[in-house]
C-alpha positions in Angstrom: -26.7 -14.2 17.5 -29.7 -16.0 16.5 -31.9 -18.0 18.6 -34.6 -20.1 18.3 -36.8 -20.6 21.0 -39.9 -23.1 20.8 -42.9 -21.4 22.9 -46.3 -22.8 23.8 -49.1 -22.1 21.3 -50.9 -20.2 24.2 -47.6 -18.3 25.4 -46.8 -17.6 20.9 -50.7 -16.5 20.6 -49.9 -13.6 24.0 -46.3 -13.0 22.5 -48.0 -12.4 19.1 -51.1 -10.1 20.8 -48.8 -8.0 22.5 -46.6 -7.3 19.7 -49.6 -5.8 17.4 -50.6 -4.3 20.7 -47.4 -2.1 20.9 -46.3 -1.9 16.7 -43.4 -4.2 17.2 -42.1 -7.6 15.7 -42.7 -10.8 18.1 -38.8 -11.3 17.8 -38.2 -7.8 19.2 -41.0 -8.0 21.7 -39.3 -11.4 22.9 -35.3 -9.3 23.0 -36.9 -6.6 24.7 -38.8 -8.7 27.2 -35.6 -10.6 27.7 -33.4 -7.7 28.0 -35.7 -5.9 30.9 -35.6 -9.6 32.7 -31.8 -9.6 33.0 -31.0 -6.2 34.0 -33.8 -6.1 36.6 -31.9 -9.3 37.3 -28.6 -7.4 37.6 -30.0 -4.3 39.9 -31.3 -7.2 42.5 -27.8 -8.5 42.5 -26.6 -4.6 42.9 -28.9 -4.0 45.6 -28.7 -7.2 47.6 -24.5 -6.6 47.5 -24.9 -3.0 48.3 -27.2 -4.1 51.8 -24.4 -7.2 51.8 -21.7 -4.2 52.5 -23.9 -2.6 54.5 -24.4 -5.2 57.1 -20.5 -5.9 57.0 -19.9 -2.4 57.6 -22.3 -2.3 60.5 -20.7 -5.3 62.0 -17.4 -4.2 61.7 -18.6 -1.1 63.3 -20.5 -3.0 66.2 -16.9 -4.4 66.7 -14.9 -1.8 67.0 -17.0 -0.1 69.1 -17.3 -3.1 71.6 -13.5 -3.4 71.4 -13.2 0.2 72.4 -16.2 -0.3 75.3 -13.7 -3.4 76.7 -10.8 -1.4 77.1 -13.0 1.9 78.6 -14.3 -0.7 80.9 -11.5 -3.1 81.6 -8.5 -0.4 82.0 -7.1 0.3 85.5 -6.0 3.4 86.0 -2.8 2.8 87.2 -1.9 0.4 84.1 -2.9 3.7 82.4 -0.3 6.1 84.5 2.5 3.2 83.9 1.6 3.6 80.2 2.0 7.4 80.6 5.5 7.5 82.1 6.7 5.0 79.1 5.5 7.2 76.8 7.1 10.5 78.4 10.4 9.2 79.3 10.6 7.6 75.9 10.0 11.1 74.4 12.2 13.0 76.5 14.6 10.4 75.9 16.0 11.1 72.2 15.4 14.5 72.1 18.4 16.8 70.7 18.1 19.3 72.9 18.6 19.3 77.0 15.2 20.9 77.5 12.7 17.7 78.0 9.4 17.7 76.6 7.5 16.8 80.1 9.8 18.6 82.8 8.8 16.5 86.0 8.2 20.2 87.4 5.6 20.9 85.5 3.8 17.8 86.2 0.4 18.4 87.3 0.1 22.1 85.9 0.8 21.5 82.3 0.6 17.9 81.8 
């Protein structure tokens, strides 16, 4: 698509140098001047969302591993060993067979 664009004589006079400098036509100088400019453009953007993801990764990290440190911290261990029996009685509960999963026992050599 062509394009004009209206420079200033001293910016046309560099343009015009720097094409004879390197054997190309001003207008191509100019697209390939442009064309560098807006993918340099687009690897800031890449970068700058790649340390974006980064930081929100890190966060969520930070988070989870406070979360974890609350409940390391905060748990009583008797809430624990009420959590415990739930979970084995419900186990030994449904099971098909008549031999339980957690034989009371075996509590305290196996389990």
């Amino acid at each position: 698509m062509p394009t004009v664009v209206t420079l200033p004589p001293d910016i046309e006079v560099r343009v015009i140098a720097e094409a004879a400098r390197v054997g190309v036509t001003p207008e191509r100088l100019v697209a390939d001047l442009l064309e560098r400019q807006l993918t340099a453009g687009r690897r800031v953007d890449a970068v700058a969302e790649a340390a974006e993801a980064a930081r929100v990764a890190a966060d969520r990290r930070a988070a989870v591993a406070a979360l974890l440190d609350s409940w390391i911290n905060a748990s009583d261990p008797s809430d624990q060993q009420e959590t415990l029996d739930v979970l084995i009685k419900g186990l030994d509960a449904n099971r098909p067979g008549q031999r339980p999963h957690f034989p009371p026992e075996a509590k305290g050599r196996t389990w």
